[in-house]
N, C-alpha and C positions, 0 to 999 in steps of 0.2 A: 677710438679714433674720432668717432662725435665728439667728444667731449675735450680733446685739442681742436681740432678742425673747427669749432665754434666761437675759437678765441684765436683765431686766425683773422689780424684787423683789414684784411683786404677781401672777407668773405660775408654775402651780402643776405642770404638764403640757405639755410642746410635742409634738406632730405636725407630721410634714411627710409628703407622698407628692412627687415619688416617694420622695425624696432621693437622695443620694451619698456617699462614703465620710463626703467632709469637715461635709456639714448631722447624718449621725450623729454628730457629738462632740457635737451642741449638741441635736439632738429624737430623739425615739423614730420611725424610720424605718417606716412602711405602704406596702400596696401596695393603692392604689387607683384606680378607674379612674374619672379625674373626667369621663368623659362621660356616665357613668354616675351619673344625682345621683341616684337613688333612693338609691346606696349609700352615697354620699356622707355624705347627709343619715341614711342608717341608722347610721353609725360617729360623727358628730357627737350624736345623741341618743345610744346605747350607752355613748358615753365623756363623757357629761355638757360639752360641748366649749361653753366661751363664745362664741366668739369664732374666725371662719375668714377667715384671710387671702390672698385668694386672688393671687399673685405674679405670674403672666404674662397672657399678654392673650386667649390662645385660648378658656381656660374664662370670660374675662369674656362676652368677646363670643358665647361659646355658652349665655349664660343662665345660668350654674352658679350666680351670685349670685340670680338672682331665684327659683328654686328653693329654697336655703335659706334667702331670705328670709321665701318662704311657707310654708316648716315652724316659722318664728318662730328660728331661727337668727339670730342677728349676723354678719352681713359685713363686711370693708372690703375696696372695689370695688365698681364700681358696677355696674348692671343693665344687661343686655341694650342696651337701646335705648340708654344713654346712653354705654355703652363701643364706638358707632359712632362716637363721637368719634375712636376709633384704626383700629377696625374700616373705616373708609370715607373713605379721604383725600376723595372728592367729598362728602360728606355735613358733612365740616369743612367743605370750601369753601364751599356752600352756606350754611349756619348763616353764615360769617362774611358772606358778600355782604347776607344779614339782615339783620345786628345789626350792620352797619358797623365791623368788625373789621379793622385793617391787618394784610393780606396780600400773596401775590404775583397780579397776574393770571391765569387759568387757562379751561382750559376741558375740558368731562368728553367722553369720547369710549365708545363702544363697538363700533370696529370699527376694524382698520387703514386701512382704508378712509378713515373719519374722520378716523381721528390722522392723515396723511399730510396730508390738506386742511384740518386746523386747521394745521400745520405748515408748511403754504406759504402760507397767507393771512394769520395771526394770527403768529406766532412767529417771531424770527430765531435764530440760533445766539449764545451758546449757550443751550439751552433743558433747563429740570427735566422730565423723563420720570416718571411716577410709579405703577406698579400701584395700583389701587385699595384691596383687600382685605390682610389679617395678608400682611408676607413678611419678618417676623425681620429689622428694621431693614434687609433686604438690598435692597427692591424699588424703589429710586430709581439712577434713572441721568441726570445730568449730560449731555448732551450737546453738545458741542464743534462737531458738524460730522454734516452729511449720514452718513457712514457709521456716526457712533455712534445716530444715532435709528433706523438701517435695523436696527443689529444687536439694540439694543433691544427694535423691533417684532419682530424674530425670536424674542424671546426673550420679551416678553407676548403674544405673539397665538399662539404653535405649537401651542397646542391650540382655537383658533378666535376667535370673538369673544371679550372681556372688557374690563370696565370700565376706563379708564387715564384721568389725570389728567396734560392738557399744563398747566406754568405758567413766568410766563418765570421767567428769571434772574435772583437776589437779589444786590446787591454788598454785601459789608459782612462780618459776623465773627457767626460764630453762638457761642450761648449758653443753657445751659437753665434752666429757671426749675422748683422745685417748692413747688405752694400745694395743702394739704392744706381739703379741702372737703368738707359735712354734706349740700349742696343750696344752702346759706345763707350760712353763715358762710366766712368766708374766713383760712386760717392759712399764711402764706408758710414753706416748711421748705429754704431753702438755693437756693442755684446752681451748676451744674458744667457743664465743659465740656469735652465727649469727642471723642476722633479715630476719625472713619468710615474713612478711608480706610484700605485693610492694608498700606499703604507709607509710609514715612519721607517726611517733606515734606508729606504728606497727599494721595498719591499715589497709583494705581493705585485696584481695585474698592471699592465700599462693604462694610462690612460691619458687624456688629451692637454693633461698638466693641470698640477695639483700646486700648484706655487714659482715662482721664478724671482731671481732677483738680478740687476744690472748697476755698473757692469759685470765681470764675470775676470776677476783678478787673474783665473788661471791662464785666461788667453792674452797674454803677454804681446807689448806692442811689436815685439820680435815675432812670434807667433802670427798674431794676426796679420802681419807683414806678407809671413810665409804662405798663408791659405787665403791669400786676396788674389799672392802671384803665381801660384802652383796650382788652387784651385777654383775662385771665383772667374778670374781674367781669363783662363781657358777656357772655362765654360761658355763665358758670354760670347768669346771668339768663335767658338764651334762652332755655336746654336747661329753667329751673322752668317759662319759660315756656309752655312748649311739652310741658308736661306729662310729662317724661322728664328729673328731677334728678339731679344728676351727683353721688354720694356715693364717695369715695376721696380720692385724689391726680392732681389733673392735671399731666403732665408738658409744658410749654410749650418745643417748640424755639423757639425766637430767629433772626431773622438783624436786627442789630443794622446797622441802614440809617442813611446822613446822614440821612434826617427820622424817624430814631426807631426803636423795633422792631416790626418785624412776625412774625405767626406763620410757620413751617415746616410745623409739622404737631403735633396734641397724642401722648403716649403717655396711657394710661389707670391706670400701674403707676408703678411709682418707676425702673424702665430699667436696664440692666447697660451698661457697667459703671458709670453714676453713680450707683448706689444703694451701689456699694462705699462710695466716698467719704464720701458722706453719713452713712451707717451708722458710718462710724469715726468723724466729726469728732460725730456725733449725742451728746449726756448725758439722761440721763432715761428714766422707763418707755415706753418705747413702746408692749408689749402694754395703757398704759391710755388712751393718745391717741388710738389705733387704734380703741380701742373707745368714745370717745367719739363718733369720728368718724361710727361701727358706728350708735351709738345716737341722733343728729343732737341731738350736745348740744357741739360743738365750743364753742362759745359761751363755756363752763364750766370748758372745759381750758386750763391755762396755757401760754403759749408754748414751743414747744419751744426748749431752748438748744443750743448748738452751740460746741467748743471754737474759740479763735481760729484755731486752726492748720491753717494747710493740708494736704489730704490729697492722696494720689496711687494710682492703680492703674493696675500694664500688666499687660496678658493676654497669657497665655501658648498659644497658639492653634495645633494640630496642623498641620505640614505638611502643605500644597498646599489649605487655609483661605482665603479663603470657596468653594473650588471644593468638589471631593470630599478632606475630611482623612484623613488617616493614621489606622489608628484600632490600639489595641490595645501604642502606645508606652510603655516604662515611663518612670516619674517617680521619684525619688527626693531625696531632703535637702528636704523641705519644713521638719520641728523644724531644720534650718540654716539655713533662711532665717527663720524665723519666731525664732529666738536673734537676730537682728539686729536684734529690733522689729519687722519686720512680720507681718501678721497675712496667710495665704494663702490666700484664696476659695478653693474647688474647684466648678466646672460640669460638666465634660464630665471627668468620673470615674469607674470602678471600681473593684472589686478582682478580682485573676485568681490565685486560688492564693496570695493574702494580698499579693500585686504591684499596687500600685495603679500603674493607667493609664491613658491614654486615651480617653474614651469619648465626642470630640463634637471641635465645632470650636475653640470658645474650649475651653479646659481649665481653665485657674487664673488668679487674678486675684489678685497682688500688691499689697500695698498699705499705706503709711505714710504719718505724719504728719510735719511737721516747724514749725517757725519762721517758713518762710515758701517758697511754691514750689517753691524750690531746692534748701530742705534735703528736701521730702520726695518732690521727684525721686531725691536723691541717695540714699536711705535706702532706697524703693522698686527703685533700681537694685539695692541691695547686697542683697534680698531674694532679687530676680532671679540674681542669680550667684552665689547659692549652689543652687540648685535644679538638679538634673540630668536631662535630659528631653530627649535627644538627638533627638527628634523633633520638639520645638518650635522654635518662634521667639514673637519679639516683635520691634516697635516702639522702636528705644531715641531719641525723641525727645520721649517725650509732654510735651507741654506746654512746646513748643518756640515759640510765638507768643506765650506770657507770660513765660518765660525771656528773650526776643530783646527783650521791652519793660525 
């Protein structure tokens, strides 16, 4: 988002906190500590700041937004209450059983206890396991069979009760939808579709995505049609409804079913890695669409365009990822991959004595455009091997279910 938002010709000053080597080539790096919104909001007046875009989901759902909204700051992200959308898989659930919103069956639990006897009355195998609360796209587990919901509950109950959502099993092809939204108005900005799983085939543990590419062919402008009016447009009506407007980007997972799409679950953000994607195939200011959105005047703003071409990202994600990663691995030939056309996110980076390295799970997020698919698989690859990072891996399949079509 730095790295469009900096080529935005109507924007005069970028900040970011925390940042990283690579968001410093494009904003002036802070260090601040967003739990802290007094300070927050003290650094936004100081530095005359329009305009705060707040990226991930913690500081949404801890209020950060409705703090500077009440210092008369401009946000994009929405408030507290309404970034429970992501904040509370049961709290989605719910809202949708409202507003008649196609989803999966489910039921909310707060005790092993519980999940164990919704599981043998309600559910067969295989069945969606789901922690309730933030867990870094990591907190769903699939389960197959008796022994993956026992290792599951092992691993949401070990510090006692907590909230978990059983829902059954979706068949079909997931797909993500993003519609930029005031409270009101309604602005569709693209579709991608990312690979959870950290193994080739789509294979082994979830994790916070291993690669994505946009758009997302199988979500058909028929389709998309359908889960703008069936189920984005509900949403946002419920949520005015109910007195808690949803003002950002809602990010709509898909699982794209024979009678149509139903939701998976929303994000409140634009999501990594699909916001690589998007951000590269994206043309236009975005620091001024953003702040329409800021200013609930979307209404006013022209559509955003998007190059025809399809993009790609694989992430480059530290050994022994999504467990406990390697940390403190060097990386080197990034301007060698980036001489090939692609452009290289960096996440989970520092520098160590001018040695940039490792400093997280996902590390860098590769990524090009091409023709179509295939070329900017292939383009995306060559990015990838040029880069030296002996402690990484990657994915070399992504977008291997639109390839095979």
């Amino acid at each position: 988002m730095a790295w469009r938002l900096a080529q935005s010709p109507t924007l005069d000053t970028l900040y970011a906190t925390p940042g990283n080597p690579g968001i410093a080539e494009h904003a002036t790096c802070i260090a601040l500590d967003t739990t802290d919104h007094a300070a927050v909001i003290a650094f936004a007046r100081d530095h005359a700041v329009d305009l705060v875009v707040i990226g991930p989901e913690a500081p949404l759902v801890d209020g950060l937004g409705d703090s500077l909204r009440g210092a008369g700051v401009a946000v994009f992200g929405p408030d507290r209450a309404a970034a429970q959308l992501e904040g509370s898989k049961g709290f989605t659930k719910d809202l949708c059983r409202r507003a008649n919103i196609p989803t999966a069956g489910y039921v909310r639990v707060n005790s092993r206890a519980e999940a164990e006897a919704a599981l043998a009355t309600t559910f067969g195998y295989p069945v969606v396991i789901k922690a309730d609360g933030l867990a870094a796209g990591k907190g769903v587990v699939i389960a197959a069979s008796e022994a993956d919901a026992t290792e599951a509950f092992d691993a949401m109950f070990a510090h006692g009760d907590a909230p978990v959502v059983l829902e059954e099993f979706l068949d079909g092809e997931e797909a993500s939808l993003f519609v930029l939204t005031d409270g009101t108005t309604l602005m569709p900005f693209g579709s991608a579709q990312d690979h959870k799983r950290v193994g080739e085939g789509d294979t082994g543990p979830n994790t916070g995505g291993m690669g994505a590419y946009s758009p997302a062919p199988v979500l058909t402008p028929e389709l998309e049609r359908r889960a703008i009016d069936e189920i984005v447009a509900p949403t946002v009506e419920a949520m005015a409804a109910d007195g808690t407007p949803f003002s950002g980007v809602l990010y709509a997972g898909l699982m794209l079913t024979s009678t149509g799409p139903k939701l998976i679950e929303y994000n409140a953000r634009f999501g990594d890695p699909e916001c690589q994607v998007l951000m590269l195939r994206f043309r236009g200011d975005l620091a001024q669409l953003l702040l329409a959105v800021a200013e609930r005047r979307l209404d006013q703003a022209p559509p955003p365009a998007f190059v025809e071409d399809s993009a790609m990202t694989v992430v480059l994600a530290a050994r022994g990822y999504p467990g406990t990663p390697a940390a403190g691995g060097a990386i080197a030939g990034i301007d060698s991959a980036e001489a090939t056309g692609a452009v290289v996110f960096q996440a989970g980076t520092r520098l160590a004595d001018g040695q940039l390295v490792a400093a997280g799970g996902r590390v860098l997020a590769v990524t090009a455009a091409g023709r179509d698919i295939r070329a900017a698989r292939d383009a995306a690859y060559r990015g990838v091997d040029a880069i030296r990072f002996p402690d990484g891996f990657c994915r070399r399949d992504i977008g291997w279910r639109e390839l095979a079509r």
